[in-house]
N, CA, C and O atoms as a GROMACS GRO file, in nm:
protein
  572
    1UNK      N    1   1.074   0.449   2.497
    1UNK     CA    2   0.977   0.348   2.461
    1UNK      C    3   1.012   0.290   2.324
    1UNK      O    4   1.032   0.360   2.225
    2UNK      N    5   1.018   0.154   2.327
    2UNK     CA    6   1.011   0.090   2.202
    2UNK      C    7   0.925   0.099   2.087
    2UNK      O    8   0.806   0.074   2.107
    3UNK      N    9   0.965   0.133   1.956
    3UNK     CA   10   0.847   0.118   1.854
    3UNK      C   11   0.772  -0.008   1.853
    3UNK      O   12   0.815  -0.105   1.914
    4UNK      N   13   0.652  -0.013   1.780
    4UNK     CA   14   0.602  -0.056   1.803
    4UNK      C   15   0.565  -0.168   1.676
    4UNK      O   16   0.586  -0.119   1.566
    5UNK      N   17   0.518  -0.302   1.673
    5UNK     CA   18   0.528  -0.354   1.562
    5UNK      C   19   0.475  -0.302   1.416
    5UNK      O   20   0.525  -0.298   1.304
    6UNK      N   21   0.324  -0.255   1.483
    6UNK     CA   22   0.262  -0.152   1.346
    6UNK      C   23   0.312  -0.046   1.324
    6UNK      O   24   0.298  -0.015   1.206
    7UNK      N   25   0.383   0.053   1.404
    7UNK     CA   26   0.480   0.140   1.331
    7UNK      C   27   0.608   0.062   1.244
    7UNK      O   28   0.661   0.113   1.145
    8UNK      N   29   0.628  -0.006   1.273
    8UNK     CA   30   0.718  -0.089   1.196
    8UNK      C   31   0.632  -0.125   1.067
    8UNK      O   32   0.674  -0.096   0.955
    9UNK      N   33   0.564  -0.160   1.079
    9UNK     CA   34   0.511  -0.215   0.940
    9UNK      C   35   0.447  -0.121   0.844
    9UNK      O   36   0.424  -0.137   0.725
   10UNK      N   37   0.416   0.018   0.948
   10UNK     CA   38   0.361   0.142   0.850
   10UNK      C   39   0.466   0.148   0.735
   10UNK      O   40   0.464   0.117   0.616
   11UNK      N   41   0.579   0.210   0.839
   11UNK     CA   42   0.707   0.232   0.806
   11UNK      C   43   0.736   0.146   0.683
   11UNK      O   44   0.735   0.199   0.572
   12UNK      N   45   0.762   0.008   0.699
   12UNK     CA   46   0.864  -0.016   0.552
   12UNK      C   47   0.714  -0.034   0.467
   12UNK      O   48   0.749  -0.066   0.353
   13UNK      N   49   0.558  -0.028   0.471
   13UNK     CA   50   0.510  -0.003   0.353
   13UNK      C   51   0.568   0.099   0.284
   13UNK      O   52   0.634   0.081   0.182
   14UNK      N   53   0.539   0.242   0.351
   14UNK     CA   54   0.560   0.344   0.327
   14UNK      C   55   0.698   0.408   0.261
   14UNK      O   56   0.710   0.501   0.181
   15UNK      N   57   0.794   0.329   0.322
   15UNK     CA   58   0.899   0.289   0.280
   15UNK      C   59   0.913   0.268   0.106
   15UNK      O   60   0.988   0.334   0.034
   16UNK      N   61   0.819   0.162   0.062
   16UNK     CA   62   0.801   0.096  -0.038
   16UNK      C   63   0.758   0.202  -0.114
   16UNK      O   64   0.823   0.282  -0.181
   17UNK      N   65   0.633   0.194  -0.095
   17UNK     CA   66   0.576   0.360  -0.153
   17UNK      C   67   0.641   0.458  -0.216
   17UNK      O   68   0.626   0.500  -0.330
   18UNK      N   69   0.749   0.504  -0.095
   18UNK     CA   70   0.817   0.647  -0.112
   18UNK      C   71   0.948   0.551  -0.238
   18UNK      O   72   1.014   0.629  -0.306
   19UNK      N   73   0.966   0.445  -0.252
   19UNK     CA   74   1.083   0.400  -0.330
   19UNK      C   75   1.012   0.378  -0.489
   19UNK      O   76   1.083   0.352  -0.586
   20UNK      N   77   0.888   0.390  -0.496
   20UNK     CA   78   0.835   0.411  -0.598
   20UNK      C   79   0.892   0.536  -0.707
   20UNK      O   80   0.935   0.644  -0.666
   21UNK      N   81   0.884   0.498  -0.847
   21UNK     CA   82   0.933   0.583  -0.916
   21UNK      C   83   0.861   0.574  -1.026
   21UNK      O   84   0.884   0.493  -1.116
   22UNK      N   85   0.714   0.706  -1.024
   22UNK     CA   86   0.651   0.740  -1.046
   22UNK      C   87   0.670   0.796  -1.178
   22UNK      O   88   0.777   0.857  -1.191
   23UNK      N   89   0.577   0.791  -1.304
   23UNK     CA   90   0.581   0.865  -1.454
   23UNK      C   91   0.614   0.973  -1.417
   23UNK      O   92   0.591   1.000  -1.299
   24UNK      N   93   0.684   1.082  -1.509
   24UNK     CA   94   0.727   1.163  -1.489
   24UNK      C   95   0.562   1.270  -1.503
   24UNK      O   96   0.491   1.243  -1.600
   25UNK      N   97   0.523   1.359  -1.424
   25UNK     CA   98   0.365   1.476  -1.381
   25UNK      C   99   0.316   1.369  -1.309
   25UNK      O  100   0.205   1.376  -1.362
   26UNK      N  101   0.307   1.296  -1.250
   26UNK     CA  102   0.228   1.191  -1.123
   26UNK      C  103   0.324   1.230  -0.999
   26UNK      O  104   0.446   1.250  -0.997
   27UNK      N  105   0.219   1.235  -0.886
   27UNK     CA  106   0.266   1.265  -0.745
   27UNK      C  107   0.210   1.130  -0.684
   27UNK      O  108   0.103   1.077  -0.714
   28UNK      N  109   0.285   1.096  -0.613
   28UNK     CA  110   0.248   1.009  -0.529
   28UNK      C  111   0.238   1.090  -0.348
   28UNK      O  112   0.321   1.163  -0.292
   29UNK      N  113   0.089   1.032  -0.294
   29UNK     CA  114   0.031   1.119  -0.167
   29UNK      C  115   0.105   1.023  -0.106
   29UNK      O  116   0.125   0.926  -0.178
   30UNK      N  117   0.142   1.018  -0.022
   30UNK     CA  118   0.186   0.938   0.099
   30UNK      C  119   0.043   0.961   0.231
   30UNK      O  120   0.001   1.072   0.260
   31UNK      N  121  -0.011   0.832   0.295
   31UNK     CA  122  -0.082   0.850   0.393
   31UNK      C  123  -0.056   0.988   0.504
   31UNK      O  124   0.032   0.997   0.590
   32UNK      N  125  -0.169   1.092   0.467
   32UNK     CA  126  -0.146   1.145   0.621
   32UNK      C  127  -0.077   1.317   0.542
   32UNK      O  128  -0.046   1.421   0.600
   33UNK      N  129  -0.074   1.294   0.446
   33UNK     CA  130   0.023   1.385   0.392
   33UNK      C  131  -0.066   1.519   0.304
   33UNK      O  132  -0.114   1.470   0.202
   34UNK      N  133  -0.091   1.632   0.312
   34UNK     CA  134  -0.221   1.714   0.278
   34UNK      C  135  -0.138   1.714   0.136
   34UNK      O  136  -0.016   1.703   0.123
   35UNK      N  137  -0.266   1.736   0.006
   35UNK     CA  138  -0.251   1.720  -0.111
   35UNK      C  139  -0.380   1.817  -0.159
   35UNK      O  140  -0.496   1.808  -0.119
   36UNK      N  141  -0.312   1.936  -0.280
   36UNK     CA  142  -0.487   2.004  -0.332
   36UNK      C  143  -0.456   1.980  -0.447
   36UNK      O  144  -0.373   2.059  -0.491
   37UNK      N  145  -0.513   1.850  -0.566
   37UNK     CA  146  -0.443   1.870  -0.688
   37UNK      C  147  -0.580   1.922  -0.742
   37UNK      O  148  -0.692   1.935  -0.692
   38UNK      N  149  -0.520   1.950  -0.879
   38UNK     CA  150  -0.626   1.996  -0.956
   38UNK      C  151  -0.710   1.917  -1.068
   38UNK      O  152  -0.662   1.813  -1.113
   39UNK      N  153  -0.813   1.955  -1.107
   39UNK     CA  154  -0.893   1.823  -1.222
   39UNK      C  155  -0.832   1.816  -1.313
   39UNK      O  156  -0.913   1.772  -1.395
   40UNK      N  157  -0.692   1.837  -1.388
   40UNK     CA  158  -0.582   1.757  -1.476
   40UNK      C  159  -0.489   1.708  -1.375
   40UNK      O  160  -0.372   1.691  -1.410
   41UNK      N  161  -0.514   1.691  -1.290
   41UNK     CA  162  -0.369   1.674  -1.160
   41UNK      C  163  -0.386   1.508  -1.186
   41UNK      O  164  -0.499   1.459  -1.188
   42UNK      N  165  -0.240   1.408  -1.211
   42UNK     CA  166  -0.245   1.302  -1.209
   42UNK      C  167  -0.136   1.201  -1.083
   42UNK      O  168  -0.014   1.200  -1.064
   43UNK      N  169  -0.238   1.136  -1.025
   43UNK     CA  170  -0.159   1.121  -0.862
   43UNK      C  171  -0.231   1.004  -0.833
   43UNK      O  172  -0.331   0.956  -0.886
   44UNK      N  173  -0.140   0.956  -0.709
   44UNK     CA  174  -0.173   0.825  -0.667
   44UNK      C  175  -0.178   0.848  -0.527
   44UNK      O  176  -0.090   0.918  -0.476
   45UNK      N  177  -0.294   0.787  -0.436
   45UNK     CA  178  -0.315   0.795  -0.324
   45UNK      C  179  -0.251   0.698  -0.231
   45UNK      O  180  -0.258   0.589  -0.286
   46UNK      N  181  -0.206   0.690  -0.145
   46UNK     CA  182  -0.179   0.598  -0.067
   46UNK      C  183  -0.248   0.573   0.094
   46UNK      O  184  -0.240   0.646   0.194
   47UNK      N  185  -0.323   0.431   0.074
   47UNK     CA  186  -0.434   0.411   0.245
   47UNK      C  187  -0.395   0.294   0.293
   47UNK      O  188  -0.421   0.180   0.254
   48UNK      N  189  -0.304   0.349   0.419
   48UNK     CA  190  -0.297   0.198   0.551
   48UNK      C  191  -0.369   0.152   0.589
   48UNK      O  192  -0.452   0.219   0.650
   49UNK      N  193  -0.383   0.027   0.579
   49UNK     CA  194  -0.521  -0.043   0.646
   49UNK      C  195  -0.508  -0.160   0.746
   49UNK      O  196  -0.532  -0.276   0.711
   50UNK      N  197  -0.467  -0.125   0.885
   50UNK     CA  198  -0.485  -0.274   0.916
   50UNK      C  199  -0.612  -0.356   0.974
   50UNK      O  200  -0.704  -0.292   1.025
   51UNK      N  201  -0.618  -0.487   0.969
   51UNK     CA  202  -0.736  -0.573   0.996
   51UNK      C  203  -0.719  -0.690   1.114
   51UNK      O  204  -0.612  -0.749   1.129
   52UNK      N  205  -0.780  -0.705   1.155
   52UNK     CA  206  -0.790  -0.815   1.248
   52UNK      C  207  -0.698  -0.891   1.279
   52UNK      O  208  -0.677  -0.967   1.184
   53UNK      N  209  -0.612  -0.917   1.388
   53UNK     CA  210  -0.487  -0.980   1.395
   53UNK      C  211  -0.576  -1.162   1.379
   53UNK      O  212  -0.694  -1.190   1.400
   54UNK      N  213  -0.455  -1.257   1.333
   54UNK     CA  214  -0.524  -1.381   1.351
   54UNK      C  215  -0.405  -1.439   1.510
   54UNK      O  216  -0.286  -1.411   1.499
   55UNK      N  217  -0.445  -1.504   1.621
   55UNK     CA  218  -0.375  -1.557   1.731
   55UNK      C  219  -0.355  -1.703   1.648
   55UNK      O  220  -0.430  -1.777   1.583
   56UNK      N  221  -0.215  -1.703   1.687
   56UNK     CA  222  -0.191  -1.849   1.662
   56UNK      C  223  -0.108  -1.930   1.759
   56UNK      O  224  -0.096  -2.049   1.730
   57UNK      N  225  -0.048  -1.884   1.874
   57UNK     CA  226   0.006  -1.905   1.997
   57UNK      C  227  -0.142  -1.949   2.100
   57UNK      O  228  -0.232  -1.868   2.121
   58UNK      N  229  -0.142  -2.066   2.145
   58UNK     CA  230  -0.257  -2.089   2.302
   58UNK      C  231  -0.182  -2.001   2.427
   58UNK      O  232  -0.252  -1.946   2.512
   59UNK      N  233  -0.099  -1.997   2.428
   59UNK     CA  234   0.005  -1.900   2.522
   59UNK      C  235   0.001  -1.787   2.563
   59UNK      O  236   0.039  -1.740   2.670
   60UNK      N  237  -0.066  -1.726   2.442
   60UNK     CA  238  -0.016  -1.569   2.434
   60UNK      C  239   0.097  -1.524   2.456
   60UNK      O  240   0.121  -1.419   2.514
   61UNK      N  241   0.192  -1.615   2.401
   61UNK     CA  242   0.328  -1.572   2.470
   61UNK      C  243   0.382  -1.492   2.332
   61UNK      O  244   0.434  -1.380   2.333
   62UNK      N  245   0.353  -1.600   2.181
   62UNK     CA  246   0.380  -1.539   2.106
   62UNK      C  247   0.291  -1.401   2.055
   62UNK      O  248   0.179  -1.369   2.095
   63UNK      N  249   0.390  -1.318   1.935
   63UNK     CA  250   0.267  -1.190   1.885
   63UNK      C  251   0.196  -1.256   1.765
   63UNK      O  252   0.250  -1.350   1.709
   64UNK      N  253   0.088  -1.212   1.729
   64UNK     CA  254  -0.015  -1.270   1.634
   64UNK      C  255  -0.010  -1.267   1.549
   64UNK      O  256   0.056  -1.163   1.541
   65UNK      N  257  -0.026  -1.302   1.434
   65UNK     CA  258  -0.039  -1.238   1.282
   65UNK      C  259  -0.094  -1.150   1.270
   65UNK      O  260  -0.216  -1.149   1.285
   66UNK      N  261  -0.012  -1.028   1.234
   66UNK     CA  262  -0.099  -0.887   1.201
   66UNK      C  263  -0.094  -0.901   1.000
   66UNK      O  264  -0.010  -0.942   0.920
   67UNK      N  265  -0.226  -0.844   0.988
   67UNK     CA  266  -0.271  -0.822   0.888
   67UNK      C  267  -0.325  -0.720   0.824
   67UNK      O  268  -0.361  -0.629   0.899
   68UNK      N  269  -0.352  -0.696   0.664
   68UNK     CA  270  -0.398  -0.556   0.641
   68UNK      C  271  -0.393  -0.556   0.458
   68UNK      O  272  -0.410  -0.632   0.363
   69UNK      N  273  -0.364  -0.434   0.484
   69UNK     CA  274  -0.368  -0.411   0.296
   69UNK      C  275  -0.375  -0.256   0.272
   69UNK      O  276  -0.459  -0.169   0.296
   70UNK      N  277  -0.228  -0.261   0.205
   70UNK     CA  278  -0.202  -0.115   0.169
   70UNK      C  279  -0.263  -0.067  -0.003
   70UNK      O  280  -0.218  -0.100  -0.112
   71UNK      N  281  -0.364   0.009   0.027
   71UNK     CA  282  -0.434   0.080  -0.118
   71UNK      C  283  -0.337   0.143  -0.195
   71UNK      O  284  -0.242   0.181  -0.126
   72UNK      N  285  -0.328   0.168  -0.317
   72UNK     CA  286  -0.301   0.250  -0.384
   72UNK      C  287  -0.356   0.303  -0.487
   72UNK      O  288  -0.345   0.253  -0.598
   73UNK      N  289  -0.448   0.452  -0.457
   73UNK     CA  290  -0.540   0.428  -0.575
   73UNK      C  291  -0.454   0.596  -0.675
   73UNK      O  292  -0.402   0.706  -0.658
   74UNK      N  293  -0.511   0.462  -0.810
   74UNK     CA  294  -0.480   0.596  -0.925
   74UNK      C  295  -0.569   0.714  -0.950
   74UNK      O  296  -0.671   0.682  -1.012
   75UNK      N  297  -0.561   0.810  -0.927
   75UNK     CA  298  -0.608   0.950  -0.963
   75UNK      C  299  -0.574   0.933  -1.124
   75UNK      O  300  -0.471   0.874  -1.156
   76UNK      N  301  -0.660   0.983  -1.220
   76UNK     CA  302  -0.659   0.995  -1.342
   76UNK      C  303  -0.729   1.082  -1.384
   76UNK      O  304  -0.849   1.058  -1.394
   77UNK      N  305  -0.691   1.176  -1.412
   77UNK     CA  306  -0.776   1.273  -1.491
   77UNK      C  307  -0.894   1.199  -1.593
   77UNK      O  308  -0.875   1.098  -1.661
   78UNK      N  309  -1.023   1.280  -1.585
   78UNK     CA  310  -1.112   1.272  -1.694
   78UNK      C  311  -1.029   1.365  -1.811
   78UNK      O  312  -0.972   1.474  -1.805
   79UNK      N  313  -1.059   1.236  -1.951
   79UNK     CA  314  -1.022   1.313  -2.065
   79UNK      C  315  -0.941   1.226  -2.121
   79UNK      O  316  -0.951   1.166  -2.228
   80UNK      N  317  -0.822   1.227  -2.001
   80UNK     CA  318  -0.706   1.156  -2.040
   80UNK      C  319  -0.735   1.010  -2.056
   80UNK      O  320  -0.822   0.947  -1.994
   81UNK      N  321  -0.664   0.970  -2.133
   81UNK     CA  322  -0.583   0.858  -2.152
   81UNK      C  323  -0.638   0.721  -2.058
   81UNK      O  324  -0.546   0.639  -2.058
   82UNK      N  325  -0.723   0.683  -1.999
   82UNK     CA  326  -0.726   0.603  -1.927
   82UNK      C  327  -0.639   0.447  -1.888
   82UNK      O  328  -0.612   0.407  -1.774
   83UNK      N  329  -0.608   0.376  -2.025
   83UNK     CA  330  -0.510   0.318  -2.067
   83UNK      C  331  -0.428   0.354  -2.024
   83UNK      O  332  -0.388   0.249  -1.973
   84UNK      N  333  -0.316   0.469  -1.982
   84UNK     CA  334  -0.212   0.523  -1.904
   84UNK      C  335  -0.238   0.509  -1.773
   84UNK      O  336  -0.152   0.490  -1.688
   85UNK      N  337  -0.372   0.519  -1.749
   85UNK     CA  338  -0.402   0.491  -1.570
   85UNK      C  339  -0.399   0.375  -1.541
   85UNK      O  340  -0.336   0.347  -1.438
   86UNK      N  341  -0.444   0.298  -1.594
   86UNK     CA  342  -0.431   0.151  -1.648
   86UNK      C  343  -0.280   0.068  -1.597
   86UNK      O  344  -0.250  -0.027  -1.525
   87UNK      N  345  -0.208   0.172  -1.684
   87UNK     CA  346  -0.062   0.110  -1.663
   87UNK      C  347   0.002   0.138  -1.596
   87UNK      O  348   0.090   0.059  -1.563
   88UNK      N  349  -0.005   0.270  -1.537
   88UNK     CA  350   0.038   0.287  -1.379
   88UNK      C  351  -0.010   0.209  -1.305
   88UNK      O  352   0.079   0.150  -1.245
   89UNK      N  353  -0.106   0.178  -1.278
   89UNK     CA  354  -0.208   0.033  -1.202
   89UNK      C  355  -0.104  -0.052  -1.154
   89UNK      O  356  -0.089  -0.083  -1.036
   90UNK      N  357  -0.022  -0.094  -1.266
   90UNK     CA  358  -0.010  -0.163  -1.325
   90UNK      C  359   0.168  -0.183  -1.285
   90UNK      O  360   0.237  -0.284  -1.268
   91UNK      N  361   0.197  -0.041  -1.280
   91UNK     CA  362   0.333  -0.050  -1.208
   91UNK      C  363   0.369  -0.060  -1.090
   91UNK      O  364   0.476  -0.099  -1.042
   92UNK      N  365   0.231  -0.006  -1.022
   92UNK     CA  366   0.210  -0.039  -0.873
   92UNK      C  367   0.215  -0.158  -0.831
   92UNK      O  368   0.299  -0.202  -0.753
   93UNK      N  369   0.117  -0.224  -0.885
   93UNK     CA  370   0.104  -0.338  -0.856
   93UNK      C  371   0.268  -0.469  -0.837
   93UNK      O  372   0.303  -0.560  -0.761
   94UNK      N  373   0.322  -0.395  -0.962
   94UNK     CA  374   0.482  -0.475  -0.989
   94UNK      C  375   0.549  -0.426  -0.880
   94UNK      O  376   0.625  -0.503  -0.821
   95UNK      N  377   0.532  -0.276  -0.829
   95UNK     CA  378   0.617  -0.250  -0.659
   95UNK      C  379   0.596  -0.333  -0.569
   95UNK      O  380   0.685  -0.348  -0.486
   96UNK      N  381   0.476  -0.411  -0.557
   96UNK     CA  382   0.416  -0.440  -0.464
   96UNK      C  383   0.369  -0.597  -0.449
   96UNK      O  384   0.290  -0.642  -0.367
   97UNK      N  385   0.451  -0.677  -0.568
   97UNK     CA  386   0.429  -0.761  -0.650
   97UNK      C  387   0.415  -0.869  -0.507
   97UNK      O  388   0.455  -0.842  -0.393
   98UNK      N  389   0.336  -1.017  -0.561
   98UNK     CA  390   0.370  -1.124  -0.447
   98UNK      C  391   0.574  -1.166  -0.395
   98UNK      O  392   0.667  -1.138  -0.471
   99UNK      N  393   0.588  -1.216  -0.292
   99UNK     CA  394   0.705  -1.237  -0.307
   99UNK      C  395   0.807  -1.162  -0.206
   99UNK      O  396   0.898  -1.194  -0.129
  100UNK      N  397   0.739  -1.034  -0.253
  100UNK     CA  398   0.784  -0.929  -0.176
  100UNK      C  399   0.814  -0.929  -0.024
  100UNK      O  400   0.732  -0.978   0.055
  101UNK      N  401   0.922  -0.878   0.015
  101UNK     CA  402   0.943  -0.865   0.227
  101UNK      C  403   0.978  -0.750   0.248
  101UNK      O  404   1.068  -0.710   0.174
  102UNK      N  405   0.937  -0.672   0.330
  102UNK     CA  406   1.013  -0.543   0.368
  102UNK      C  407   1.047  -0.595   0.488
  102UNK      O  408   0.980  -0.673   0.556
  103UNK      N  409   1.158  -0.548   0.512
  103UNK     CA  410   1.239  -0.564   0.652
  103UNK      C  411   1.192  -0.401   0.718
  103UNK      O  412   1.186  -0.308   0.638
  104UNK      N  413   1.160  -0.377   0.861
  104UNK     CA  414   1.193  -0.293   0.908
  104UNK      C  415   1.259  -0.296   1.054
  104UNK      O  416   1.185  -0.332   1.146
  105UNK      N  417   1.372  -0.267   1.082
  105UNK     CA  418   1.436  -0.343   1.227
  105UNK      C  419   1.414  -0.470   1.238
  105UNK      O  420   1.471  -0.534   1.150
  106UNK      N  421   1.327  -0.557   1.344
  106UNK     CA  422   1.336  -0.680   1.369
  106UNK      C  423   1.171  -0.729   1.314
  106UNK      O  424   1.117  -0.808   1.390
  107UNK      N  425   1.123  -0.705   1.239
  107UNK     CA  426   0.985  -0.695   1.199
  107UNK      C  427   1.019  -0.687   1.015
  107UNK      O  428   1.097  -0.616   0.953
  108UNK      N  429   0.911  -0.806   0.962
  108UNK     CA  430   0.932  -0.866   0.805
  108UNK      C  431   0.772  -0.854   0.784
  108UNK      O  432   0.693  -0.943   0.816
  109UNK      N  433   0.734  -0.727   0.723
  109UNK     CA  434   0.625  -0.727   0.604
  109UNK      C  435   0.615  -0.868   0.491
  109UNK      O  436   0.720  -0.912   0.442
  110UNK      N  437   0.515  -0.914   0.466
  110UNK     CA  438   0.562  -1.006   0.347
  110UNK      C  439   0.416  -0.978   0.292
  110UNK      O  440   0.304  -0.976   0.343
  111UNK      N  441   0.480  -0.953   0.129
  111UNK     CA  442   0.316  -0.960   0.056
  111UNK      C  443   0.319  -1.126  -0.002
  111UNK      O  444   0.419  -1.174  -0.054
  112UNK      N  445   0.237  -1.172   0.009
  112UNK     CA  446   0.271  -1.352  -0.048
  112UNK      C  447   0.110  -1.344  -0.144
  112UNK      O  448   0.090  -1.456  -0.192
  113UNK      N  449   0.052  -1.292  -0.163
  113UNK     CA  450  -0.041  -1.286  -0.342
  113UNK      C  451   0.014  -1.144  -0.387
  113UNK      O  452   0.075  -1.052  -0.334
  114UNK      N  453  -0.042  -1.174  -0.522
  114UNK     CA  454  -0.008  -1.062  -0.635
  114UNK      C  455  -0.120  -0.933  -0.578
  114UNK      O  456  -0.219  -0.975  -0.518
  115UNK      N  457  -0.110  -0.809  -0.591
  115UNK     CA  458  -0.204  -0.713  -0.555
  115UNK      C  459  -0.285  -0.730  -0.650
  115UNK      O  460  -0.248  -0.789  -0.751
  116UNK      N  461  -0.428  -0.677  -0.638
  116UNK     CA  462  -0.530  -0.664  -0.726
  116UNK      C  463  -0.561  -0.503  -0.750
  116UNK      O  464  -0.564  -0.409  -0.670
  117UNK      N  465  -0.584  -0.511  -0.901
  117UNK     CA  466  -0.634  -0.394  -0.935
  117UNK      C  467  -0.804  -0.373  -0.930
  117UNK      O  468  -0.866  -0.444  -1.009
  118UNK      N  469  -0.878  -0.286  -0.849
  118UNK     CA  470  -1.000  -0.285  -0.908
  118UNK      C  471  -1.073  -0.258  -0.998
  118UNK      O  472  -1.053  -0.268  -1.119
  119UNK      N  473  -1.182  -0.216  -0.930
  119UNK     CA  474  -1.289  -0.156  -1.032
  119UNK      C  475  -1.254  -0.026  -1.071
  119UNK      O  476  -1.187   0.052  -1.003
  120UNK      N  477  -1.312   0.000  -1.204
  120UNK     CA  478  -1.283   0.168  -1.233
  120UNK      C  479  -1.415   0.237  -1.147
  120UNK      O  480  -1.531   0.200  -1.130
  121UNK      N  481  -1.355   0.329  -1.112
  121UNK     CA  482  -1.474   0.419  -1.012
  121UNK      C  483  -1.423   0.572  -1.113
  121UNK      O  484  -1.314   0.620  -1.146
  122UNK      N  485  -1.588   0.617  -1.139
  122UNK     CA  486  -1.589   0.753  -1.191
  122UNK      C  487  -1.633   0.852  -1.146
  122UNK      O  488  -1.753   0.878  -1.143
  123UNK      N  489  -1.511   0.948  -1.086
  123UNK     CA  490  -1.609   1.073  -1.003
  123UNK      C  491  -1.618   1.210  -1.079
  123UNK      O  492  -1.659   1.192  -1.193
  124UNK      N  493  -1.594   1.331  -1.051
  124UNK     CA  494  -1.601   1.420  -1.083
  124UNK      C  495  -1.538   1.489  -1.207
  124UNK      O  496  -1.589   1.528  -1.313
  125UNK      N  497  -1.426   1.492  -1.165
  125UNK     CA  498  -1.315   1.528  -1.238
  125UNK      C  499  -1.225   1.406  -1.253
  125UNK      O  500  -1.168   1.428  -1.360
  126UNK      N  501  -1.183   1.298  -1.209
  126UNK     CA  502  -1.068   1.181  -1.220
  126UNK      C  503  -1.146   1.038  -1.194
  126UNK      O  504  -1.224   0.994  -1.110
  127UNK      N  505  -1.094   0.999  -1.291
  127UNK     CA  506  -1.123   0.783  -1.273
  127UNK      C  507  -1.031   0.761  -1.153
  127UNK      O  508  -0.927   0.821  -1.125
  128UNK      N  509  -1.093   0.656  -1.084
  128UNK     CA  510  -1.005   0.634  -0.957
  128UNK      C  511  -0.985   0.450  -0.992
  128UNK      O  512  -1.084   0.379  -0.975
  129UNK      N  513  -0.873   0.397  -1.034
  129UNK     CA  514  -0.837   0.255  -1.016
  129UNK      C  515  -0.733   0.235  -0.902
  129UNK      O  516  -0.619   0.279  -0.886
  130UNK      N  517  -0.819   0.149  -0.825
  130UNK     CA  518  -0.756   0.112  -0.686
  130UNK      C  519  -0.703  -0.032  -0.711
  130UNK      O  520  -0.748  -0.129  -0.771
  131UNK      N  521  -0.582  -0.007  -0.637
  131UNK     CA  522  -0.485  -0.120  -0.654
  131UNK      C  523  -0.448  -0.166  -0.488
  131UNK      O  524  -0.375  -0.104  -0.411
  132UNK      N  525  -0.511  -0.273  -0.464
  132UNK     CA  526  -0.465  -0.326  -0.328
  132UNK      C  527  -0.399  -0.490  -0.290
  132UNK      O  528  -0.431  -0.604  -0.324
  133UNK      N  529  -0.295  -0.435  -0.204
  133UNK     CA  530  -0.208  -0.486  -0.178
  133UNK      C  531  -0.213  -0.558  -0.043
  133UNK      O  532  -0.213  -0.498   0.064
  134UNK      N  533  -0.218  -0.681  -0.055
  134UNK     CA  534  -0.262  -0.753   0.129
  134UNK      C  535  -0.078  -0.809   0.154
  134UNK      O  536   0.024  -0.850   0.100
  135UNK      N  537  -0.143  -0.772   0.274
  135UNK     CA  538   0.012  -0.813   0.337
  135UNK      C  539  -0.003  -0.874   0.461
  135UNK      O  540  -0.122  -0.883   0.493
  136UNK      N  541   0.070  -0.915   0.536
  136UNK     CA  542   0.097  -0.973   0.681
  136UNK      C  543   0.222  -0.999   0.729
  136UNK      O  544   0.326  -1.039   0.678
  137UNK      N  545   0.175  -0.956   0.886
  137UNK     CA  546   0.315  -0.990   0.931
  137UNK      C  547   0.357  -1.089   1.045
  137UNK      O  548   0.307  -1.072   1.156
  138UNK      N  549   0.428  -1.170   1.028
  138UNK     CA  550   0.419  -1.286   1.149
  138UNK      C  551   0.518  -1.265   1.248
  138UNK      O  552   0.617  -1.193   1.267
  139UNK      N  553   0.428  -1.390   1.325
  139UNK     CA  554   0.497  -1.347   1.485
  139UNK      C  555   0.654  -1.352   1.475
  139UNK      O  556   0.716  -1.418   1.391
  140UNK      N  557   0.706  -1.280   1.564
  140UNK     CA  558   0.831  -1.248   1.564
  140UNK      C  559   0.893  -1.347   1.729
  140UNK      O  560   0.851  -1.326   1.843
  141UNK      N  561   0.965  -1.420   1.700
  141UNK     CA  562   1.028  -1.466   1.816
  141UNK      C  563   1.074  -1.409   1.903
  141UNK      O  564   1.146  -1.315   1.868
  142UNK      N  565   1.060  -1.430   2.033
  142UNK     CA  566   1.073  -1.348   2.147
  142UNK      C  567   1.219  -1.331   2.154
  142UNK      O  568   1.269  -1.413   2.077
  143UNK      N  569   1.290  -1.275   2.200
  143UNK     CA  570   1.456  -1.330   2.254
  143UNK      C  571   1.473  -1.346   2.351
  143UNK      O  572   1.584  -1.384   2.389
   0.00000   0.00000   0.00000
């Protein structure tokens, strides 16, 4: 069986992700992947998200625009430095920058806006700044 377009597109996010090169004590989670850090533990989450395809073929012959937006949120210790969480934000965001294409086989990720950083969210033990990244992927010509 053939892969499939959204495994394709998991893939070279994830791809992206894993090509990240993270401050030196930061882990980066990869979706799906079990993680127990601790309340100084400084890490970045990673969440696939896809959304609503848009049809742009009357045919259905072509495939649709698939769409979505890959999270990346900063884990930051309380205490620390927040400004450092800040700027990891911040480096993410430059991985993930507009512009961007991942190729995976016959299937082209493209991020075409800049990611946004959010709101600071304060939980327990760590500030969480979420950095999200919209992407899409267009129809692919039949052969």
């Amino acid at each position: 069986m053939a892969d499939t377009v959204e495994m394709k597109i998991y893939q070279a996010l994830v791809l992206r992700a894993q090509a990240f090169v993270a401050p030196a004590g930061v882990t980066v989670v990869l979706p799906g992947v079990a993680y127990s850090p601790t309340a100084t533990s400084k890490f970045v989450v990673c969440e696939m998200h896809f959304n609503r395809s848009i049809e742009t073929d009357l045919s259905l012959v072509l495939d649709p625009i698939r769409q979505g937006f890959f999270r990346t949120n900063v884990m930051w210790p309380k205490g620390s430095a927040i400004v450092d969480g800040y700027n990891l934000a911040g480096q993410l965001r430059e991985n993930f920058r507009r512009g961007t294409k991942l190729l995976r086989a016959d299937t082209q990720v493209r991020i075409d806006e800049d990611p946004e950083i959010g709101v600071l969210v304060t939980g327990d033990t760590h500030h969480t700044i979420p950095v999200t990244t919209r992407w899409r992927c267009y129809p692919q010509v039949p052969a």
